[in-house]
C-alpha positions in Angstrom: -19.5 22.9 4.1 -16.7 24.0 6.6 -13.6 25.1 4.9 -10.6 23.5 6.2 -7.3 25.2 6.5 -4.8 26.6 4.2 -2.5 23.1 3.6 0.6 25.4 1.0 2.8 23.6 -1.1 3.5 20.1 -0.1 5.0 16.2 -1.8 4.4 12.9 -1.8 6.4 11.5 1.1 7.5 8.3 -0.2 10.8 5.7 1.8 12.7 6.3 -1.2 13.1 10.2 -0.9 12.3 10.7 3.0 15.5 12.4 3.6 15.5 14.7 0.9 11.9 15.5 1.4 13.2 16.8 4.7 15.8 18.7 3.9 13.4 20.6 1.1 13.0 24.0 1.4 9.5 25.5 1.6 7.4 22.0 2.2 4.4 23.0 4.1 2.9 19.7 4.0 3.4 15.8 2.9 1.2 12.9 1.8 1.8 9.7 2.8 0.3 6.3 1.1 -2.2 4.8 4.2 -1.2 1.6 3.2 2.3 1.7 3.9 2.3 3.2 6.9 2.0 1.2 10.4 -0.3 3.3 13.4 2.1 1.6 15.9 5.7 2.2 14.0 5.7 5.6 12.4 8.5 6.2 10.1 10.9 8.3 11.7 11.0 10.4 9.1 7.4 11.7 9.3 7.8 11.8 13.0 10.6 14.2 12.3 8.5 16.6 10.2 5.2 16.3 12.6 7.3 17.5 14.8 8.5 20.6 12.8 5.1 21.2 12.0 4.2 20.0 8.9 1.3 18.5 8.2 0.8 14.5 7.0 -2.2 13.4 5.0 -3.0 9.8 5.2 -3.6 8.7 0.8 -5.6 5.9 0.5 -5.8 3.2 -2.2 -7.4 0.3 -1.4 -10.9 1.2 0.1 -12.6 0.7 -3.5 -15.7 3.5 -2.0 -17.2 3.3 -5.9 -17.2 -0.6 -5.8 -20.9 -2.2 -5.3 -19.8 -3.8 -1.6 -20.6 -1.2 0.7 -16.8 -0.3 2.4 -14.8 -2.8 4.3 -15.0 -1.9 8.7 -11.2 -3.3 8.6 -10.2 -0.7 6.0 -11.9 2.0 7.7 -11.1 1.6 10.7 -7.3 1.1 9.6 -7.7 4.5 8.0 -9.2 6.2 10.9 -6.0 4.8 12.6 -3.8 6.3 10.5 -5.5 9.5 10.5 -5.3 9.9 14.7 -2.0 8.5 14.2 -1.0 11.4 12.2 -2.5 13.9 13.4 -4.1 14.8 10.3 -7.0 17.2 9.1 -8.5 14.7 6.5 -8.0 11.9 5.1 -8.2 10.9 1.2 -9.5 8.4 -1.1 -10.3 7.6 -4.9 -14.0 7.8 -6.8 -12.7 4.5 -8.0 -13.3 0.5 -7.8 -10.3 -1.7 -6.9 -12.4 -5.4 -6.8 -15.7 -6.6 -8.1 -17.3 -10.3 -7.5 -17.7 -11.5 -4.3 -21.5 -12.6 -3.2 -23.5 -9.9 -4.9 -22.2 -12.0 -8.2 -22.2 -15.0 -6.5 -18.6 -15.3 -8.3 -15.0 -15.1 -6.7 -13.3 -12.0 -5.6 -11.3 -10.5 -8.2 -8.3 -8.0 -7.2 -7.7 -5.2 -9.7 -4.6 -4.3 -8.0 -5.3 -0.7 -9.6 -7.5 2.2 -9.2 -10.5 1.6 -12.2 -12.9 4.3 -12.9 -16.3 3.9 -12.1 -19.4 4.1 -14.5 -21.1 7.7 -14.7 -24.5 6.5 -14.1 -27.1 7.3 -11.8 -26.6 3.5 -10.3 -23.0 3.7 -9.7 -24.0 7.4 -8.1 -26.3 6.0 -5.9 -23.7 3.5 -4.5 -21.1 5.7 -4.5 -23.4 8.4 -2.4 -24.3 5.6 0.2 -20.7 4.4 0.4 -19.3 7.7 0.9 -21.5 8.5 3.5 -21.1 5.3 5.1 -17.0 6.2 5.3 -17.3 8.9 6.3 -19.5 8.5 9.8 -16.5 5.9 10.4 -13.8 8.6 10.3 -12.5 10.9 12.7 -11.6 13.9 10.0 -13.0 15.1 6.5 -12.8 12.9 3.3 -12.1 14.3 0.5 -12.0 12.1 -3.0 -9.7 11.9 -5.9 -10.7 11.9 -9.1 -9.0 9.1 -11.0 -7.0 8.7 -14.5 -8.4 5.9 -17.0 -7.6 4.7 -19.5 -11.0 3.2 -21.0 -14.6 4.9 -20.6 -17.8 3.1 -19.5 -20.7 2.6 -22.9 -24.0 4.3 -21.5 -22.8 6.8 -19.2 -25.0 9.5 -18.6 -23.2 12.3 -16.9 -19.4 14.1 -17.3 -16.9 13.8 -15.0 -17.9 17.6 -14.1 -21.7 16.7 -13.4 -21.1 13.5 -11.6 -18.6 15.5 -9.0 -20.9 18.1 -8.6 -23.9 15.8 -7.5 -21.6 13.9 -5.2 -20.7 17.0 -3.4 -23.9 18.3 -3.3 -25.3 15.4 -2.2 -23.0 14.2 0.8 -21.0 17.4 1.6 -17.6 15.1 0.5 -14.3 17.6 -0.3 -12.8 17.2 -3.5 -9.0 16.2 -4.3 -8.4 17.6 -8.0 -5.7 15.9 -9.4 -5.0 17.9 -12.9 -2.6 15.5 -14.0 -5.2 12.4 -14.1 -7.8 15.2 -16.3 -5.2 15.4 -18.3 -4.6 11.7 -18.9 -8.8 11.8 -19.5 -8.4 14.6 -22.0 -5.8 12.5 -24.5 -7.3 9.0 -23.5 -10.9 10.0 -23.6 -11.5 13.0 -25.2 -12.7 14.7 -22.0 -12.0 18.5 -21.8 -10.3 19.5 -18.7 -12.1 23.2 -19.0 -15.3 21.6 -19.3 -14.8 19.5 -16.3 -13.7 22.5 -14.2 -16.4 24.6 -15.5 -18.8 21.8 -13.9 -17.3 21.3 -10.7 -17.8 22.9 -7.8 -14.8 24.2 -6.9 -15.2 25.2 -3.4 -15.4 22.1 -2.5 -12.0 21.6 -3.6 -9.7 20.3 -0.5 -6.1 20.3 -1.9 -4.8 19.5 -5.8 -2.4 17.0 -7.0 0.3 17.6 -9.9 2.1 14.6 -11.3 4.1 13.5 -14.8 3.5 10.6 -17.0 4.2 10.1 -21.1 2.5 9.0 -24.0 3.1 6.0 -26.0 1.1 5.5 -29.2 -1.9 7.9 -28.5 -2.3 6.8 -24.8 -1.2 8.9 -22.1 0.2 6.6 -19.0 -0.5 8.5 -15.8 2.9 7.0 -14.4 4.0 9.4 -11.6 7.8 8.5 -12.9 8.4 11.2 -15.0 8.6 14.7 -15.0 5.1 17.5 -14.8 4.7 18.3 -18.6 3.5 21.7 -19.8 -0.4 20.7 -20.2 -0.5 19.7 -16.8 0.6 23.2 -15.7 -1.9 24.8 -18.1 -4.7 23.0 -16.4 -3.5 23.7 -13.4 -3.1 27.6 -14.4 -6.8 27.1 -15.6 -8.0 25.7 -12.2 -6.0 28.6 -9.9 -7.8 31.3 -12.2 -11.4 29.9 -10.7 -10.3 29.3 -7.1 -7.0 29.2 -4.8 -6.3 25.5 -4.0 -5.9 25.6 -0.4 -3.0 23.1 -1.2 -1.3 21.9 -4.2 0.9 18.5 -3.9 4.0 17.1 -5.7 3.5 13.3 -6.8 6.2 10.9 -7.8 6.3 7.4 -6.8 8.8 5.5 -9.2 12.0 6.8 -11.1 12.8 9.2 -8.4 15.1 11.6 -9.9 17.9 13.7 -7.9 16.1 15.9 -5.3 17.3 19.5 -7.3 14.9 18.5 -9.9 12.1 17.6 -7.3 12.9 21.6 -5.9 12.9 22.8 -9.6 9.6 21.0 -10.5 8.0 22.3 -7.1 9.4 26.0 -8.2 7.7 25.7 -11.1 4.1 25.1 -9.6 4.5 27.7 -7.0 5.2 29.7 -10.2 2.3 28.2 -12.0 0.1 29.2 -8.8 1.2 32.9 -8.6 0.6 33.8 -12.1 -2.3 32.4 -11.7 -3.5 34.5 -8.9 -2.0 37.6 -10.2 -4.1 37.1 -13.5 -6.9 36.1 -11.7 -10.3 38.7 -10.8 -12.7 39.6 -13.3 -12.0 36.6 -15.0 -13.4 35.0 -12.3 -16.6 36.0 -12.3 -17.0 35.1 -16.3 -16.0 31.5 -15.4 -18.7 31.1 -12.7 -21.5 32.2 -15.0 -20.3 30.0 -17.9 -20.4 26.8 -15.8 -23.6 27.7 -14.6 -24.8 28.2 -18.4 -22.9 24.9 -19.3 -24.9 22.8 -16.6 -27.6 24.3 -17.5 -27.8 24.1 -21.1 -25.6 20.6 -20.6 -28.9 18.7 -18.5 -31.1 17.8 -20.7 -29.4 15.3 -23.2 -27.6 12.5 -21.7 -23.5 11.7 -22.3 -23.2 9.7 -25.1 -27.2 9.4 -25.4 -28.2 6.7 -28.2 -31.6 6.4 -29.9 -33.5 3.9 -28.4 -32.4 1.6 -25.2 -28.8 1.9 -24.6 -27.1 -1.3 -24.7 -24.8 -1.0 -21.8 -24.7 -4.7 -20.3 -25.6 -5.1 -16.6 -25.5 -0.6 -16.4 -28.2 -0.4 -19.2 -31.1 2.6 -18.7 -33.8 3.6 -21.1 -32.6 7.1 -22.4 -35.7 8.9 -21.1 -34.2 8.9 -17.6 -32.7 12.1 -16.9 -28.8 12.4 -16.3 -29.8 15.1 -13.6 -33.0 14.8 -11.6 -32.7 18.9 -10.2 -36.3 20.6 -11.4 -36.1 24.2 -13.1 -36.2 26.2 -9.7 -33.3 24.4 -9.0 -31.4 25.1 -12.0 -32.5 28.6 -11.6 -31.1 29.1 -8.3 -27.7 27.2 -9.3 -27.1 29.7 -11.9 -27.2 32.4 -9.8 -25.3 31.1 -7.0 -22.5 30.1 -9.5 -23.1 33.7 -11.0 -22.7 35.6 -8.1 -19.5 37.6 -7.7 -17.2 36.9 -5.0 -16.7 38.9 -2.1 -13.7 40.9 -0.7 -13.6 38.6 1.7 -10.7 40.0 3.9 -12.2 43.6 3.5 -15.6 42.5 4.6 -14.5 40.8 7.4 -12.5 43.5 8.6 -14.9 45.9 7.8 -17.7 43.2 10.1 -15.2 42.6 13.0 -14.8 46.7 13.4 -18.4 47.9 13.1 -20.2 48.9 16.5 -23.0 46.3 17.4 -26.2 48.0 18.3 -26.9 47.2 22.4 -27.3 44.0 23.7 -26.3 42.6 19.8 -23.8 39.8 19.3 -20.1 40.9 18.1 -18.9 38.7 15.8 -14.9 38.1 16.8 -12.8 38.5 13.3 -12.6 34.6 12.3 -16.6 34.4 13.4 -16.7 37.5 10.9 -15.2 36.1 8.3 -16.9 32.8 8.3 -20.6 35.2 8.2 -19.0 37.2 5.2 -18.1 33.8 3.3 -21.2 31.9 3.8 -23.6 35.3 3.4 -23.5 35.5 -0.3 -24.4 31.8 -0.8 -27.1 31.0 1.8 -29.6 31.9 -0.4 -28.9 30.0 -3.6 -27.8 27.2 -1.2 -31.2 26.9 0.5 -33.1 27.2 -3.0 -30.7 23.8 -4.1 -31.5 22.1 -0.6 -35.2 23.0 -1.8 -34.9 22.2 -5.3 -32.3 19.0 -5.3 -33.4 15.3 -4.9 -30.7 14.2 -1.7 -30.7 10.5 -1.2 -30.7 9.6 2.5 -32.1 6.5 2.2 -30.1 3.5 1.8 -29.0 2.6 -2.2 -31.8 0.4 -4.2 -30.1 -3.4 -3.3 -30.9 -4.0 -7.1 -28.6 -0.7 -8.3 -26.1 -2.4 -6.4 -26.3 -5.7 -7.8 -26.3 -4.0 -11.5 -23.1 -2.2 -10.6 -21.6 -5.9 -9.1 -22.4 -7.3 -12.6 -20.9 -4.8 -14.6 -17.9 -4.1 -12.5 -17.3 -8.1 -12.2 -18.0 -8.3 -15.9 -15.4 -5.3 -16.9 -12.6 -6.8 -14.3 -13.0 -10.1 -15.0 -11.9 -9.6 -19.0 -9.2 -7.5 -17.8 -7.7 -9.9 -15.2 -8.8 -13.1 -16.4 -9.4 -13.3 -19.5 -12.8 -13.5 -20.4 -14.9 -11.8 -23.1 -15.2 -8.4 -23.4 -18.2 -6.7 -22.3 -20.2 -5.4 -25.1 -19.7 -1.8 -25.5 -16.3 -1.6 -24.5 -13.3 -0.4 -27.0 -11.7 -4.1 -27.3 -8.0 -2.5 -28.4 -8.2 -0.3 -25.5 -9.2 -3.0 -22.9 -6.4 -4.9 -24.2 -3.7 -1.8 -23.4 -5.6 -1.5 -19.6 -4.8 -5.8 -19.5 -1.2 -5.1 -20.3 -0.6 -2.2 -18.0 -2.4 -4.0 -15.0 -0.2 -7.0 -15.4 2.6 -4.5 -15.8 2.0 -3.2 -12.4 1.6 -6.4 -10.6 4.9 -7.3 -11.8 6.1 -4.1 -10.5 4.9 -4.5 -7.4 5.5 -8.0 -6.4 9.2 -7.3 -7.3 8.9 -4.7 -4.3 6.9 -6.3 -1.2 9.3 -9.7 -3.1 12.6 -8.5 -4.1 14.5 -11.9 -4.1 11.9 -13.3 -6.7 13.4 -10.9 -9.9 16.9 -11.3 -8.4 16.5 -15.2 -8.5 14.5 -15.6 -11.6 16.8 -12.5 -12.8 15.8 -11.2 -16.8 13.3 -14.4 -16.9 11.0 -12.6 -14.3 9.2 -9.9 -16.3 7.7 -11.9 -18.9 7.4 -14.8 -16.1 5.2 -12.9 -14.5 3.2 -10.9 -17.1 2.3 -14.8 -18.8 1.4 -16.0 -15.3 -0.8 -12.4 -14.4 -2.8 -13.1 -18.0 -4.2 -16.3 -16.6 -4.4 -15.9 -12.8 -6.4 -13.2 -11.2 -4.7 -11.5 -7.8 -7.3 -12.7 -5.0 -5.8 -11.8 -2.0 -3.0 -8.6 -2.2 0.1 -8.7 -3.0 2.2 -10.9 -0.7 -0.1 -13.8 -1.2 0.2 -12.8 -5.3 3.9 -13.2 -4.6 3.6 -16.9 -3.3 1.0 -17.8 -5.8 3.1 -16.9 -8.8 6.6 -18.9 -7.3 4.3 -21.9 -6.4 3.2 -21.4 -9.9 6.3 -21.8 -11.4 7.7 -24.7 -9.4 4.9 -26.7 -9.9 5.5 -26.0 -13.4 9.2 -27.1 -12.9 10.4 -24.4 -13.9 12.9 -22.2 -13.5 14.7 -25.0 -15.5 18.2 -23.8 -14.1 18.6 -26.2 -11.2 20.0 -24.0 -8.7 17.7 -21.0 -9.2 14.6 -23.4 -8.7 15.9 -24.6 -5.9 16.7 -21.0 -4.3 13.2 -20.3 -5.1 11.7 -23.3 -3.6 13.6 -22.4 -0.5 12.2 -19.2 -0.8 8.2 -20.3 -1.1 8.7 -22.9 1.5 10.1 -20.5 4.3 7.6 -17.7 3.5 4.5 -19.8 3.0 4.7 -21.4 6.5 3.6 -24.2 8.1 -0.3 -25.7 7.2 -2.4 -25.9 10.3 -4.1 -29.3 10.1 -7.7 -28.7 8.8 -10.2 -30.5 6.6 -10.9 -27.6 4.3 -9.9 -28.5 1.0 -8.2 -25.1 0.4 -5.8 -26.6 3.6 -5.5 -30.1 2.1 -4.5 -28.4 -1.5 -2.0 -26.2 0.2 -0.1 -29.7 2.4 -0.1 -31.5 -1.1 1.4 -29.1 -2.6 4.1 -28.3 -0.2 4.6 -32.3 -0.1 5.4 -32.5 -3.9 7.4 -29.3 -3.9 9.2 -30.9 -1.0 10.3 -34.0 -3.3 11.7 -31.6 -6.2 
């Protein structure tokens, strides 16, 4: 795997705080959402700080690369854009599924209009192995994926967090984006320990690391990137800089922003976090390498949350004699010892390479070419034993492992958007918290890409909105969710205050347009409606 550069200490550019993101001191880098930002009209804001030099990583949210659809050629292609655009080493995205339905369900297209975590299960693996590989022969840079908060876990799965990153890696080459914050939220939500996940992981693969705040209400930790880095989020971060230097560590906040000194303080206190870390770390080191090699090990033969007999998972079940890991002994062997095996000097050995005399007629290695030989010498060995030894997966996904995934993912996204039963195996009382929080969001959001709907609807919009979410599924983004929900309202006559339904039938008739004539009966709904709503 080629290492990419040193990125530093960087932030979330958001609109809100563009200006004081720029006048920061000591920002070697920002990331900016893809979504929001337009190939063709830059903010001038990131043009300003391209052209100081600092680096601007395009975020992704929306590509859903652990859904069962293989990736949309739109989104990628608007993420390759955004990448050129920027200038940009690599480009991110999520392990994560963001819609499910669609034609391998044969049901509609549901919108989770969130970031859900996928199932750790050799299916969903599969997929998410194909899709990967899939994005990234359609990008012009390195992806690198974000491991995600959640706030519910999957009955049946069969590997950690650690183990399912590591075979990821392993098996398409993909760089990692560690966000400590989100193991965190796993580690009070789910019981997951963050050392055990770090132990697992292969952390050379790591591309940059994200730090963010959130709060806990009533055992459930919100990851809500609106409120300020706890302590335990710096621990693990502490814990992650003793095993390896982050070749970037990033800032997030993307609601509540709070007076740019704090932003500099918080900032302060992970290049703080970072340096004790590094001055602590060395002999530790090693011991941490040989444990997660002895964790893996020990950790392969038994199943995550195995059961007696068939699991009962829904559309994701698997008899429990199928292994969670499919690497033979030699393999195992030869991972031990490559996650054993000390780590160079590397900046001695290289200099040490780059000086010595070459015997006549050899190559000299230049001092970059030297250190690259230095860095990838003590691993070819174990590496070629695990090419050996490891079951890659170059052929295309099993079409049934994909339809199983559909099924559950439809299943799972369907009770949470639309009300329908609750797949078995699921925690009932924590589905119902995800429900609330995802209806939460869409409120939060359409009151952004809509502000005049909360200022006409004014305290009545919130629980407007969260009743109407409950019962009506978000199909097609935000904007069009917008629409939906006023044309939802009018029909329903309501707001009852005659001059604010007016405003917002104003409002839905000059933003949903004119209908082209058509005999579709999506068309014909759409000219009745605007015809009644045009008599109120």
């Amino acid at each position: 795997m080629e290492r990419l550069g040193t990125l530093g200490t960087g932030i979330g550019w958001r609109p809100e705080i563009a200006d004081a993101v720029e006048r920061m001191p000591g920002i070697d880098w920002v990331e900016a959402v893809a979504e929001n930002v337009c190939p063709g009209h830059l903010p001038e804001s990131l043009l300003r700080l391209r052209e100081r030099g600092i680096t601007v990583v395009p975020h992704g949210v929306s590509l859903g690369l652990g859904g069962a659809d293989r990736p949309d050629e739109a989104r990628l292609t608007a993420l390759a854009e955004r990448a050129e655009a920027l200038g940009s080493p690599l480009v991110t995205e999520h392990i994560a599924f963001v819609r499910a339905g669609g034609a391998l369900t044969a049901s509609p297209l549901l919108e989770a209009g969130h970031l859900l975590p996928v199932p750790r299960t050799r299916d969903a693996l599969d997929t998410l192995c194909e899709n990967v590989r899939i994005a990234q022969a359609a990008l012009p840079v390195p992806l690198a994926l974000e491991n995600i908060a959640a706030l519910i876990s999957w009955p049946g799965e069969e590997m950690t967090e650690g183990q399912f990153l590591y075979d990821l890696v392993e098996r398409t080459g993909v760089r990692l984006l560690i966000d400590v914050a989100n193991l965190h939220t796993n580690h009070v939500n789910r019981g997951e320990d963050p050392a055990t996940a770090l132990d697992e992981l292969p952390v050379e693969a790591i591309a940059y690391v994200h730090v963010a705040g959130g709060f806990e209400r009533d055992g459930v930790w919100h990851d809500s990137h609106a409120h300020p880095v706890p302590q335990p989020v710096l621990d693990i971060l502490t814990d992650l800089a003793c095993r390896t230097t982050p070749p970037g560590v990033l800032l997030e906040r993307d609601e509540n922003f709070p007076e740019p000194a704090e932003l500099e303080r918080e900032l302060e206190a992970i290049r703080g976090t970072l340096e004790k870390a590094g001055a602590g770390a060395g002999a530790p080191a090693g011991a941490a390498r040989a444990a997660r090699a002895a964790r893996r090990t020990a950790a392969e033969p038994t199943a995550v949350g195995a059961v007696a007999g068939p699991r009962r998972g829904g559309a994701i079940a698997r008899a429990t004699t199928t292994p969670p890991v499919t690497r033979t002994p030699a393999g195992r062997q030869a991972e031990a010892e490559l996650r054993a095996a000390p780590e160079p000097d590397i900046e001695a050995e290289a200099r040490t390479a780059a000086a010595s005399q070459a015997a006549p007629g050899a190559h000299t290695p230049t001092a970059p070419q030297a250190e690259a030989e230095v860095r990838a010498a003590p691993r070819a060995a174990g590496t070629e034993a695990l090419s050996a030894a490891s079951t890659p997966t170059p052929t295309p996904t099993d079409p049934a492992a994909r339809q199983r995934l559909a099924l559950a993912q439809a299943a799972l996204l369907s009770a949470l958007v639309a009300g329908t039963p609750v797949p078995e195996g699921f925690d009932r009382v924590r589905l119902g918290v995800q429900a609330r929080a995802l209806a939460a969001k869409r409120a939060d959001v359409v009151a952004k890409v809509a502000p005049e709907l909360p200022e006409i609807l004014a305290a009545a919009y919130r629980p407007a909105f969260v009743a109407y979410a409950h019962g009506h599924p978000m199909t097609g983004g935000y904007r069009r969710d917008a629409l939906d929900f006023a044309e939802h309202l009018l029909l329903a006559g309501r707001p009852e205050d005659t001059e604010a339904r007016r405003r917002l039938r104003d409002w839905w008739l000059e933003r949903s347009g004119p209908t082209p004539p058509s005999r579709h009966p999506a068309a014909r709904l759409a000219r009745a409606t605007r015809r009644v709503l045009l008599r109120r």
